[in-house]
N, C-alpha and C positions, 0 to 999 in steps of 0.2 A: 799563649800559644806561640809556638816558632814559627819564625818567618820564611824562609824557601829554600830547600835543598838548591845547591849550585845546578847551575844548566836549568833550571826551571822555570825560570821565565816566561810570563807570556803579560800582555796587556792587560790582562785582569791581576796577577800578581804585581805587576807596575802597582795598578793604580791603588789598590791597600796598601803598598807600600808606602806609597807618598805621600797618601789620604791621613796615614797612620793609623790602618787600623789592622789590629792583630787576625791573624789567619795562620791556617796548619795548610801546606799542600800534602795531597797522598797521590802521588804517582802508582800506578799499577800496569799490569800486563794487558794492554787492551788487544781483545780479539774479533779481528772484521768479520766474522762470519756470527758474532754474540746477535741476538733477536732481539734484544733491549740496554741500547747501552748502558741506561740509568742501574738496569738491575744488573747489570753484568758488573757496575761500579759497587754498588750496593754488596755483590758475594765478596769481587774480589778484596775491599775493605773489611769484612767481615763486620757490617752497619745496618742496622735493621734499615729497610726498603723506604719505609715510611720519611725517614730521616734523608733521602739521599731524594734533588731537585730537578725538576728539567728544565729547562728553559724552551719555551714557543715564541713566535712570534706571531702576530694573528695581523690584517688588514681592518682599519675601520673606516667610512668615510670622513673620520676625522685625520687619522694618521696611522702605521707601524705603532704596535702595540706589540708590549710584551709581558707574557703570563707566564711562571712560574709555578708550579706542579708539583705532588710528590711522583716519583716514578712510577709510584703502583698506581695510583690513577689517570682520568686522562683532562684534559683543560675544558671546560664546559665555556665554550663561545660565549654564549649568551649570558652568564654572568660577568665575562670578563669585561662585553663590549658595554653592558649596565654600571661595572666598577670605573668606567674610563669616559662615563656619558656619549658613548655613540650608542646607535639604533640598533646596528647589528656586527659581527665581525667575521671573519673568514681567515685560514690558517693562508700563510702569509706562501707565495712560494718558496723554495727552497734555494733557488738559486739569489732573492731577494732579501730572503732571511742572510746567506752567505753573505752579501755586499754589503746589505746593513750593517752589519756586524763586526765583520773585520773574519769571523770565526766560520769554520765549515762542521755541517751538520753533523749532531752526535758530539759534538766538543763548543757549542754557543753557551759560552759563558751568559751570564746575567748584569757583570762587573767587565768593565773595561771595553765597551762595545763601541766601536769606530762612530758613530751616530747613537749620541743619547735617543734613547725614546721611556717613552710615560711605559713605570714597569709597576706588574701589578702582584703581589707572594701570596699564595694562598695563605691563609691565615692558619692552615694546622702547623706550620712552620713554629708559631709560637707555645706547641706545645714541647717543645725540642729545648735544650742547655746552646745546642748546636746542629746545624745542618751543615748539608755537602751540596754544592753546585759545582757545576763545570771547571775546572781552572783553564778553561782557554783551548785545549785541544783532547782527542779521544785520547782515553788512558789518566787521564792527571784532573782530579778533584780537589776541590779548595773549600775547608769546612771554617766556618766560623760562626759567631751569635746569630741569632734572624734580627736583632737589634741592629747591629753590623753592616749585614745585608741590606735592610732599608737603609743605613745612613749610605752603603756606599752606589748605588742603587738612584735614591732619591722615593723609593716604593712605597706604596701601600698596602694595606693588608686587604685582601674580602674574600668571600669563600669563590672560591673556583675550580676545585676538582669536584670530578665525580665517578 
């Protein structure tokens, strides 16, 4: 896979970069008025849905968690907070997701997030050669292995959409 059109940059293409591990970015036309960015990434690449990731972050009384989704679904709490051994979780706010992260909503990468936290891939991710996640900001996806993903990540795999 090729490494980054120029001007593309962002904290999550840094850090595959230096990690060394190969990645495609697909910059697209992103539109703020789209109801689903994930799928709006999903037409504008022309990527089956299935295929293309979201990133959540969810609260547990252990810590910031983060669940990983395909876009057609949605993150099922209670298996996430079971995949990360806390009791229960809750979708994180948004302005805390923002801070943690470094990234603002609709462009929260999974890769290169200002604050590691425990991240968790749904598992159909391994039914894929390749997936697409965030590259950093709305408009621009970054696809590579779900192999990948976990090393750059640090993740694990369990079911959590539904």
């Amino acid at each position: 896979m090729a490494k980054r059109p120029a001007g593309t940059g962002t904290p999550a293409s840094t850090a595959l970069t230096v990690a060394g591990i190969p990645f495609t970015l697909h910059p697209y036309e992103h539109d703020p008025s789209a109801p689903s960015y994930g799928l709006e990434a999903a037409e504008a690449l022309g990527v089956e849905p299935e295929r293309v990731f979201k990133t959540l972050l969810a609260a547990t009384e252990l810590s910031i968690v983060v669940g990983v989704v395909p876009v057609t679904g949605m993150l099922d709490l209670k298996a996430l907070a079971a995949a990360v051994g806390a009791k229960r979780a809750t979708m994180a706010d948004p302005a805390v997701a923002e801070r943690r992260t470094g990234y603002v909503v609709g462009g929260i990468s999974p890769i290169g997030q200002k604050t590691h936290h425990v991240t968790v891939v749904d598992e159909t991710a391994q039914l894929f050669e390749t997936v697409f996640v965030s590259g950093g900001r709305r408009g621009l996806d970054l696809e590579l292995t779900p192999a990948d993903l976990l090393t750059a990540t640090g993740a694990a795999y369990a079911p959590l959409a539904k």
